[in-house]
N, C-alpha and C positions, 0 to 999 in steps of 0.2 A: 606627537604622542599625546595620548584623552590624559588627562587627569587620572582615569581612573587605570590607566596603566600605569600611569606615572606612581599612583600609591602602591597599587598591588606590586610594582618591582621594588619598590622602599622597602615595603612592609615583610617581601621576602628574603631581602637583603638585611634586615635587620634581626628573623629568626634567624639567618645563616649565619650573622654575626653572633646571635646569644650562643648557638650551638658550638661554633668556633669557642666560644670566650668560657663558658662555661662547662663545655662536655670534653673541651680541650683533646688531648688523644683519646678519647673514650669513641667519640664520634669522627673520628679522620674517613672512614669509610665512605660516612654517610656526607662528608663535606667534598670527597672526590667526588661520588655519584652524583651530585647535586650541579659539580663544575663540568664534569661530559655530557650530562643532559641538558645542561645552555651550551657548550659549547656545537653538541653535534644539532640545535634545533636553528644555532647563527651563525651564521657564516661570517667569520675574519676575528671574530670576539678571541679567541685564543691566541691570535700573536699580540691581539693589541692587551689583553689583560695580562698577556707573559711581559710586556716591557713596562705595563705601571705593578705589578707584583716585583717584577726586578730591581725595578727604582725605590719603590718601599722597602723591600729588604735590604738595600742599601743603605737605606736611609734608619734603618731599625739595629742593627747591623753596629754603624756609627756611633749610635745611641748607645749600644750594650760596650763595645769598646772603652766611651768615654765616659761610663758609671753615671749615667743617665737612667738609663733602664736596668733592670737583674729579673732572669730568671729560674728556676731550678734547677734547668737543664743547661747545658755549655750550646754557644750560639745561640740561634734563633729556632725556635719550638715549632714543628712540622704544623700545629693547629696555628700559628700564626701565620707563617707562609704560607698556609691555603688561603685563613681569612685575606689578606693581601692578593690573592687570585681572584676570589670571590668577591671585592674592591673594584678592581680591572675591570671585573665581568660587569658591575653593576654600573660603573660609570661608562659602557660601551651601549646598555640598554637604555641608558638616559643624557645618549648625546646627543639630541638632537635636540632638548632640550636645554641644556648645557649649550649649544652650541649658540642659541637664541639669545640666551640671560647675560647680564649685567658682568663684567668681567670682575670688579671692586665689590660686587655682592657677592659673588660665587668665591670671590676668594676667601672674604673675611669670613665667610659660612662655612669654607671647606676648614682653616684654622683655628678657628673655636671648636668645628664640629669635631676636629680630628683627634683635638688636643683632649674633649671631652669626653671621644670616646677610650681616648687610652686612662683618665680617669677612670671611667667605667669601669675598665679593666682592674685598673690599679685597687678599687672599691672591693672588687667581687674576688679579690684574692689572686689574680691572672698572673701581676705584675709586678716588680718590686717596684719601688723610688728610692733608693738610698739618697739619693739629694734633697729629699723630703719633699710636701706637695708645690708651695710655692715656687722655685727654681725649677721644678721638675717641668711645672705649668708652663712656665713661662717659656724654657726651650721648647716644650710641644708646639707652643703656639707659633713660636718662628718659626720651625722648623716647617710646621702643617701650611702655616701660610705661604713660606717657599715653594712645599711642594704644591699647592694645590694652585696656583699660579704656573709653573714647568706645567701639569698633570695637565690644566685646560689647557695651556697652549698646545700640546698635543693634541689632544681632545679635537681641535680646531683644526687644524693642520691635519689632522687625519680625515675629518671629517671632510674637508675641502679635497682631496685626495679620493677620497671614495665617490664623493659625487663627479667630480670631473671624469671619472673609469666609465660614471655611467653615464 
Protein backbone atom coordinates (compact mmCIF):
# COMPACT_ATOMS: atom_id res chain seq x y z
CA UNK A 1 0.00 0.00 0.00
CA UNK A 2 1.47 3.92 -1.43
CA UNK A 3 1.56 6.08 1.52
CA UNK A 4 -0.85 7.89 -0.13
CA UNK A 5 -3.32 5.22 0.30
CA UNK A 6 -2.32 4.58 3.41
CA UNK A 7 -3.35 8.30 4.46
CA UNK A 8 -6.38 8.74 2.32
CA UNK A 9 -7.81 5.36 4.38
CA UNK A 10 -6.75 7.07 7.99
CA UNK A 11 -8.00 10.03 7.03
CA UNK A 12 -11.39 8.54 6.12
CA UNK A 13 -11.48 6.52 8.86
CA UNK A 14 -10.97 9.12 11.19
CA UNK A 15 -14.10 11.28 9.59
CA UNK A 16 -16.12 7.99 9.97
CA UNK A 17 -14.90 7.95 13.46
CA UNK A 18 -15.73 11.91 14.08
CA UNK A 19 -19.25 10.98 12.50
CA UNK A 20 -19.68 7.88 14.68
CA UNK A 21 -18.55 9.88 17.76
CA UNK A 22 -20.22 13.03 17.30
CA UNK A 23 -23.48 12.67 15.14
CA UNK A 24 -23.90 9.47 17.16
CA UNK A 25 -27.65 8.10 16.16
CA UNK A 26 -28.11 11.05 14.17
CA UNK A 27 -25.97 9.62 11.35
CA UNK A 28 -26.43 5.62 11.82
CA UNK A 29 -27.56 5.81 8.16
CA UNK A 30 -24.81 7.38 6.72
CA UNK A 31 -22.32 4.98 8.91
CA UNK A 32 -24.13 1.73 7.46
CA UNK A 33 -23.91 3.17 3.73
CA UNK A 34 -20.45 4.01 4.30
CA UNK A 35 -19.65 0.11 5.77
CA UNK A 36 -21.70 -1.64 2.37
CA UNK A 37 -19.87 0.46 0.13
CA UNK A 38 -16.31 -0.94 1.39
CA UNK A 39 -17.72 -3.89 2.13
CA UNK A 40 -19.44 -4.55 -1.54
CA UNK A 41 -15.94 -2.77 -3.29
CA UNK A 42 -13.59 -5.79 -0.98
CA UNK A 43 -13.87 -8.83 -0.87
CA UNK A 44 -13.71 -10.95 2.70
CA UNK A 45 -13.55 -7.24 4.73
CA UNK A 46 -16.97 -8.20 6.34
CA UNK A 47 -16.35 -11.38 8.00
CA UNK A 48 -13.12 -10.28 9.06
CA UNK A 49 -14.47 -6.75 10.45
CA UNK A 50 -17.48 -8.74 11.89
CA UNK A 51 -14.98 -10.85 14.18
CA UNK A 52 -12.73 -7.63 15.28
CA UNK A 53 -16.35 -5.48 15.91
CA UNK A 54 -17.36 -8.72 17.82
CA UNK A 55 -14.32 -8.81 19.87
CA UNK A 56 -14.52 -5.10 20.64
CA UNK A 57 -17.99 -5.22 21.67
CA UNK A 58 -16.93 -7.61 23.90
CA UNK A 59 -14.46 -5.96 25.04
CA UNK A 60 -16.66 -2.63 25.40
CA UNK A 61 -19.42 -4.69 26.72
CA UNK A 62 -17.04 -5.77 29.79
CA UNK A 63 -16.07 -2.23 30.36
CA UNK A 64 -19.88 -0.98 30.77
CA UNK A 65 -20.57 -4.09 33.01
CA UNK A 66 -17.57 -3.26 35.32
CA UNK A 67 -18.41 0.71 35.58
CA UNK A 68 -15.64 1.38 33.51
CA UNK A 69 -17.47 3.12 30.93
CA UNK A 70 -21.44 4.59 31.14
CA UNK A 71 -23.61 5.54 28.66
CA UNK A 72 -27.06 7.11 28.23
CA UNK A 73 -28.42 4.25 26.76
CA UNK A 74 -28.64 0.52 28.51
CA UNK A 75 -25.66 -1.62 26.56
CA UNK A 76 -23.69 -0.57 23.98
CA UNK A 77 -25.02 2.48 21.60
CA UNK A 78 -25.84 1.19 17.87
CA UNK A 79 -23.15 4.42 16.79
CA UNK A 80 -20.68 2.48 18.68
CA UNK A 81 -21.11 -0.82 17.35
CA UNK A 82 -20.75 0.55 13.90
CA UNK A 83 -17.66 2.67 14.78
CA UNK A 84 -16.19 -0.92 16.00
CA UNK A 85 -17.26 -2.26 12.30
CA UNK A 86 -15.86 0.63 10.76
CA UNK A 87 -12.45 -0.31 12.98
CA UNK A 88 -12.54 -4.03 11.44
CA UNK A 89 -12.93 -2.36 8.04
CA UNK A 90 -10.19 0.04 8.39
CA UNK A 91 -7.54 -2.42 9.91
CA UNK A 92 -8.54 -5.01 6.73
CA UNK A 93 -7.54 -1.93 4.30
CA UNK A 94 -4.16 -1.40 6.13
CA UNK A 95 -3.05 -4.99 6.48
CA UNK A 96 -0.61 -5.32 4.63
CA UNK A 97 0.78 -2.73 6.05
CA UNK A 98 0.29 -3.98 9.45
CA UNK A 99 1.38 -6.97 8.46
CA UNK A 100 5.10 -5.59 7.55
CA UNK A 101 5.56 -3.36 10.89
CA UNK A 102 7.01 -3.78 14.07
CA UNK A 103 4.81 -6.13 16.30
CA UNK A 104 6.06 -3.85 19.93
CA UNK A 105 5.27 -0.71 17.82
CA UNK A 106 2.03 -1.44 16.48
CA UNK A 107 1.05 -2.57 19.85
CA UNK A 108 2.05 0.24 21.98
CA UNK A 109 0.45 2.44 19.11
CA UNK A 110 -2.63 0.43 18.91
CA UNK A 111 -2.87 1.03 23.20
CA UNK A 112 -2.23 4.56 23.53
CA UNK A 113 -4.01 5.15 20.45
CA UNK A 114 -7.15 3.27 21.42
CA UNK A 115 -7.11 4.48 24.97
CA UNK A 116 -6.92 8.19 23.42
CA UNK A 117 -9.34 7.79 21.26
CA UNK A 118 -11.87 6.70 23.88
CA UNK A 119 -10.55 10.03 25.70
CA UNK A 120 -11.79 11.69 22.79
CA UNK A 121 -14.73 10.42 23.25
CA UNK A 122 -15.09 10.80 26.80
CA UNK A 123 -13.96 14.90 25.97
CA UNK A 124 -16.59 15.39 23.33
CA UNK A 125 -19.34 14.21 25.68
CA UNK A 126 -19.76 10.41 23.95
CA UNK A 127 -18.83 8.80 26.99
CA UNK A 128 -19.04 8.60 30.78
CA UNK A 129 -15.97 7.70 33.20
CA UNK A 130 -17.40 7.36 36.49
CA UNK A 131 -14.05 5.90 37.61
CA UNK A 132 -12.70 9.40 36.74
CA UNK A 133 -9.76 10.04 33.97
CA UNK A 134 -6.90 8.56 35.67
CA UNK A 135 -8.18 4.79 36.36
CA UNK A 136 -10.35 5.05 33.53
CA UNK A 137 -6.81 5.77 31.39
CA UNK A 138 -5.10 3.28 32.75
CA UNK A 139 -7.67 0.18 32.08
CA UNK A 140 -8.05 1.67 28.52
CA UNK A 141 -4.65 1.30 28.07
CA UNK A 142 -4.30 -2.43 29.11
CA UNK A 143 -7.06 -3.28 27.83
CA UNK A 144 -6.17 -1.40 24.11
CA UNK A 145 -2.74 -3.04 24.38
CA UNK A 146 -4.33 -6.66 25.02
CA UNK A 147 -6.48 -6.13 22.22
CA UNK A 148 -4.38 -4.72 19.80
CA UNK A 149 -1.75 -7.51 20.34
CA UNK A 150 -5.05 -10.61 19.79
CA UNK A 151 -6.33 -7.87 16.79
CA UNK A 152 -2.61 -8.09 14.93
CA UNK A 153 -2.28 -11.65 15.53
CA UNK A 154 -5.17 -12.20 13.64
CA UNK A 155 -4.50 -9.50 11.38
CA UNK A 156 -1.45 -11.89 10.53
CA UNK A 157 -2.96 -15.27 10.56
CA UNK A 158 -5.35 -14.08 8.31
CA UNK A 159 -3.45 -12.47 6.27
CA UNK A 160 -1.12 -15.56 5.85
CA UNK A 161 -4.37 -17.44 5.14
CA UNK A 162 -5.39 -15.37 2.17
CA UNK A 163 -2.14 -15.34 0.53
CA UNK A 164 -1.70 -19.05 0.68
CA UNK A 165 -5.77 -19.41 -1.16
CA UNK A 166 -3.80 -17.45 -3.60
Amino acid sequence: MATRELLTVGVLFNLYWLLAVLGQNSYLWLLVGSLLVCWWMTRHVWKFATIIAGCGIAMDVTLISLGVLSFEVWGIPAWLALLWFGFGTFLWMIREVLNRSSTGGLVLLGGLGGAASYFAGYRLGAVDWPLGILPTMAVLTLCWLGFSLLALKFIRYWYRSEREVL
